[in-house]
Structure formats: C-alpha cells, structure tokens
C-alpha positions, 0 to 999 in steps of 0.5 A: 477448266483447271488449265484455263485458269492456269493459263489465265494467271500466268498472262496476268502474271505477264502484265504483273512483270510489264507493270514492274518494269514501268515503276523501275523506267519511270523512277517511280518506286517511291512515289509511294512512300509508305507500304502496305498503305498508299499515302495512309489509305488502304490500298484498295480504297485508294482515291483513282483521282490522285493516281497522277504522275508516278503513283499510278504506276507504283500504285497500280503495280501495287494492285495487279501484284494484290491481283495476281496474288488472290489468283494464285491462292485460288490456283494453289487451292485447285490444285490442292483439291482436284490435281492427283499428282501429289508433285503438283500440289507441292507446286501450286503451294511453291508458286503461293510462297513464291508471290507472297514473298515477292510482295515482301520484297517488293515492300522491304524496297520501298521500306529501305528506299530501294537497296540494289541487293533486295530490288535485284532480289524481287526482280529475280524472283519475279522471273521464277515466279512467271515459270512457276505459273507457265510450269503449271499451266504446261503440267495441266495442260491435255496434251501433257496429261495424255502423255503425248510424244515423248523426247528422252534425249539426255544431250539435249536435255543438257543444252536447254537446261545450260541454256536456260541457266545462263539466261536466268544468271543473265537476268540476275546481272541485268537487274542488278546493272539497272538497280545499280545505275550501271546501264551507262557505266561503259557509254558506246557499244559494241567497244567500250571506251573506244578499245575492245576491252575496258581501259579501266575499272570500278563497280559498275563498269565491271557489273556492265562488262558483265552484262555484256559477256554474258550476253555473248554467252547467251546468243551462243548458248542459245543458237547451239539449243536451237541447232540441237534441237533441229538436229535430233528432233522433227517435233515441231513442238519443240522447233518452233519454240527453238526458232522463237527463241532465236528470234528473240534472241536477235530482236534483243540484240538489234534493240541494243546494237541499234540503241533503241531505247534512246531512238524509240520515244514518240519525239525520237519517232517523229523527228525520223519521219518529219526528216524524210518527209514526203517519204514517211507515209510511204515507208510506213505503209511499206514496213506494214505490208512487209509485216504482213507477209511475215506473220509480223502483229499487224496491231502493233505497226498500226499503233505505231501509226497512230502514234506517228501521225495521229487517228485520221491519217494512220487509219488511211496509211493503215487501211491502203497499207493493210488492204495491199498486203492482206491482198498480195498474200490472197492473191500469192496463194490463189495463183502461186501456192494453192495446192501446198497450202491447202495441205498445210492448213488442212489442221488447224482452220478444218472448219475455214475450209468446210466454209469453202462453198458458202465462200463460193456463193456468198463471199463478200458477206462471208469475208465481211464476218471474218474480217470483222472478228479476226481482223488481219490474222496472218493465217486467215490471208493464206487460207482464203487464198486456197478456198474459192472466194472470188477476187472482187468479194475478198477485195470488198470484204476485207477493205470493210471488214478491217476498218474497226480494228484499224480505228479503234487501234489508232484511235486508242494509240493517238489518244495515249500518245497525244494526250494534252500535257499534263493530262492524267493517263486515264483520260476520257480518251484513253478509257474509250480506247480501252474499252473499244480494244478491249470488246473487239479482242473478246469478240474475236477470241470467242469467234475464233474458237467459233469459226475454227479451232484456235487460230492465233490472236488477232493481228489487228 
C-alpha cells in the first residue's frame, strides 16, 4: 500500500511540474499578485467563477502545489511510521523539506515580481523534488525490497551518475535562459548568427550558446550510458530504460531542430492540413496506423485529430485509421509471427492467453470487452494475433469496441481546442469531456489488473 501511494505522489508530482510550466508559457506568474492569498481570499475559498485568463493557471498551479504538499506530509509520515530502513525515514523527511521549500520559492517569486535567480531556483528544485518522489517510490517498491538481481558495475555507475549530472546542470541553464528571456538571444538554429560560432556576445547570447553546448553534451553523454549499458548488461530493466532515454533524447532534439514550438499550435496545425488538402485526412490516418505499429499513444494522435478537424470527422478519420492498423497488426501475427509471440507474451498477459478457448468459441463478444476497457493497447493487437479468434469477430469487436474511447477522445480535444473565443477553459464542454476520459481511463485500469496482469496504459 505504501509504495502505491508513493507511486501516486510522484504522478501528481508530474501534473505539479506541467502545471508549472503553463504559468512560465503563458506569463501568468503575476496574475496573482499577492501570496499566500489569492486577490485577498484564501486560497482554497477562492471563487472558480473568477479562475479566467492567466488566474487559472497561477491559481491552479497554486492548488495542486498545496495538494502535492498534504500528500507529501502524509508520505513523510508513512514513512516515519512503518519504513524499517532509518535511510528512508530521512528521505521521506528530505522530500517534505524539499516541497515546503518549493512553496517559499515559489511565493518570494511573485513577491519580488519574478527575479531570474529564485524562478531559476524553484524551477531547479522542482526537478529534484519529482526524483525524490521517484526515488521513494523505487526504494518501496517489491522488487527492491526482495533484492532482486543486482549490477555492481563501477564503470557503469560512473557513466549514469555523469549522465545524470549533465542533464540536471542542462535543466539549471534551460531555466535560467527562459527566466532571463534568453530563448531568442541567438534567432536561427543549428548556426547562430549565420556562422557556427557567435559573431558577438552579451548575457543572454552567452546563457543560450550555453544551453546550446550543453545540449551536445547531453546527447553524447546520454548515447554513451545507453552504449554502456547495452554492453555490460542483458537485464532488461536497465535496457529499456536506456532505449527510452535515447528516444527521449532525440524527440527533444527533433522538437527544437524542427522549430516545433512555433509550428505546433492549433492555427500552425491547421494551416499545414488546409495547405495540402485533400491530402490531410489521408496523412492523418496514415501517421495513426504508423503509430500503431509502433507502440506510438494512439490517444494522443486521435487528440490531435479532434483538434485538426473537429469531433465528427476525426472520430471517422480515427476509426477507419485505428481499425486498419489494430487489424494489420492482428493479422501480421496471425499469419507472419505467431510462434515468436507467443513465447514473447507468455509474461505479462498469462491470463490473455488462458482466455484462448472462450476466444475460439465466443470471440466477438470477448474481443468486445476487451476493446471496451483497453481500447487500442499496443500489446492487446499482438496478443490476440497469437490466440485463436476468428478473423471476422476480431474485425467486429474491435470496430465496436473501440468506438467509446475514440468519441470521447475527440470529443473532449475538439471541445478544448474549439471553445468559442472568450469562453472560460472550464466549459460545460470541457468539464463533460474530463469527466468521460476520466471514467474510461479507470474503468480500463482496474480491467486490466483484472484481465491480465498489468499491461501498459491504454492507448486510446
């Protein structure tokens, strides 16, 4: 119980850091001007009806911050209480100092009108605090406790630990180039001025050259760990994190090289699709199927959808697109790679598999359920390829069972996206929207602990 509410905080802990960055995105760090009150009220009694503009997020960033820290007091606590290890008393009462202070910083911000060194400051303890809460989580966890298999492996050691320094050094001038206004000190990219080298200097030119090198820094530091780890270990708990890693890595690099942050906003989006119409639904669907095949969220594409072309035609773009691929994959295995994943998913969906013969004599309705509570799961494709479902019922069940997920997903982005002008974020719309993903997402967590083990999250 202790490490699923350790777990817990550190997802909040996730939101807390999204929040966060909205109110530095969106300037909104004094639209409250005054701390710890919101415009004299308290904070907790504050009207929802004046949450507008910027004041929802400063504010609302307000109230998840207050949120992650009862949670924390109560985890410091836990911890105090029930952990044997006297090391991780000491860290669950490091992680309560860690957020206490945060809230400080983030007070003395908008009490001195957001200076560069403290909002630099309460960015940086932001990351620490998030892996003091993945730290406990880990340290709790079952498998850590039983000891498990070990790597004592110095040199490797050495190359995650360096690795792991650079980034956080990387974080610490990122922040600072934002809160200084440094993000277009040097205008192009990958040269700066035209040359390779700056053709002159000032403050926030040498922060951003900074920011820059040390992204080099970071890419190699991180492709040599991963190389590391490929080449003195075959645990998979540690290779998988070093491909994720990597990926991340090069998503960030591709989100800057591509200038992403200016390309990718709803009007950005839509003028791309407009341009090569009739092409757009095509290229659309194309990309969803492609990410389906590659374990890509399919959520996250249909949200795009949603917000490109609104509800009723991203839920048929969606559902033409997601049937395909779910298909194409089932039949990839079915007739291609059966016998290989069958041994491969032999783990973690032991009780798919048992599920085998009521497949064989009631597979649409069974197919049905599945896709009802686990939507478009990249392992649910590949392991009814390997049972004995029929072609016809997998087509069926699959083309109804995904049809929730997809509604309420470009539903609740079209109705985020295309809110009239002027309309509050929390709109009738929105809220229902919410309220939908939010049902679905539970129903299909406890289905899945139900149905097999604990396949990942559903993907749309």
């Amino acid at each position: 119980m202790l490490h699923r509410f350790a777990k817990f905080v550190a997802g909040c802990t996730v939101l807390l850091v999204l929040a966060g960055s909205l109110v530095t995105s969106t300037d909104s760090g004094l639209s409250v001007p005054d701390w710890p009150t919101t415009y004299g009220w308290n904070m907790f009694t504050f009207p929802p009806s004046k949450w507008v503009g910027g004041i929802l997020y400063e504010h609302g960033h307000r109230l998840i911050a207050s949120t992650v820290g009862f949670f924390t007091i109560i985890l410091a606590a836990w911890l105090w209480m029930s952990e044997p290890r006297r090391w991780m008393k000491w860290l669950g009462v490091a992680a309560l100092g860690a957020v206490i202070a945060q809230g400080v910083l983030g007070g003395l911000t908008v009490m001195f009108f957001l200076p560069a060194p403290i909002s630099t400051a309460h960015a940086g303890l932001a990351e620490i605090f998030f892996c003091m809460t993945v730290a406990i989580a880990l340290f709790t966890s079952p498998r850590w406790i039983d000891g498990g298999q070990l790597v004592d492996d110095a040199e490797l050691r050495t190359f995650a630990t360096t690795t792991t320094i650079l980034i956080y050094c990387q974080i610490l001038v990122g922040a600072t180039m934002r809160h200084t206004g440094a993000g277009l000190a040097i205008p192009d990219f990958p040269l700066m001025f035209g040359h390779l080298w700056p053709t002159h200097w000032d403050a926030k030119i040498a922060v951003h050259f900074a920011h820059r090198a040390g992204a080099v820094l970071v890419a190699m530091a991180v492709l040599a760990t991963a190389t590391a780890v490929f080449r003195r270990t075959s645990l998979s708990e540690l290779r998988r994190p070093a491909v994720l890693l990597v990926v991340i890595a090069a998503m960030v690099w591709g989100y800057h090289a591509l200038d992403l942050p200016h390309r990718m906003t709803v009007a950005g989006m839509r003028a791309l699709v407009d341009s090569h119409a009739p092409y757009g639904p095509l290229v659309f669907m194309t990309v969803c199927v492609a990410g389906i095949f590659l374990h890509v969220p399919e959520i996250v594409l249909i949200a795009i959808g949603g917000v490109l072309f609104g509800s009723v035609h991203a839920f048929a773009y969606g559902w033409v697109a997601s049937l395909i691929g779910a298909t194409s994959t089932f039949l990839l295995v079915r007739y291609v790679a059966r016998d290989y994943f069958q041994r491969a998913l032999r783990g973690p969906l032991v009780r798919l598999r048992a599920l085998d013969e009521r497949l064989e004599r009631n597979g649409f309705w069974t197919v049905l359920v599945l896709r009802l509570v686990l939507f478009l799961a990249p392992p649910l494709n590949w392991a009814l390829g390997a049972t004995r479902v029929r072609v016809p019922h997998y087509v069926a069940g699959t083309a109804l069972g995904v049809v929730p997920g997809i509604a309420t997903t470009v539903f609740f982005a079209d109705s985020i996206a295309n809110r009239p002008p002027g309309s509050d974020v929390l709109s009738p719309g929105v809220l229902l929207g919410a309220v939908l993903v939010i049902a679905l997402v539970a129903t299909a967590t406890f289905a899945a602990r139900r149905l097999g083990g604990r396949p990942p999250a559903p993907s749309a």
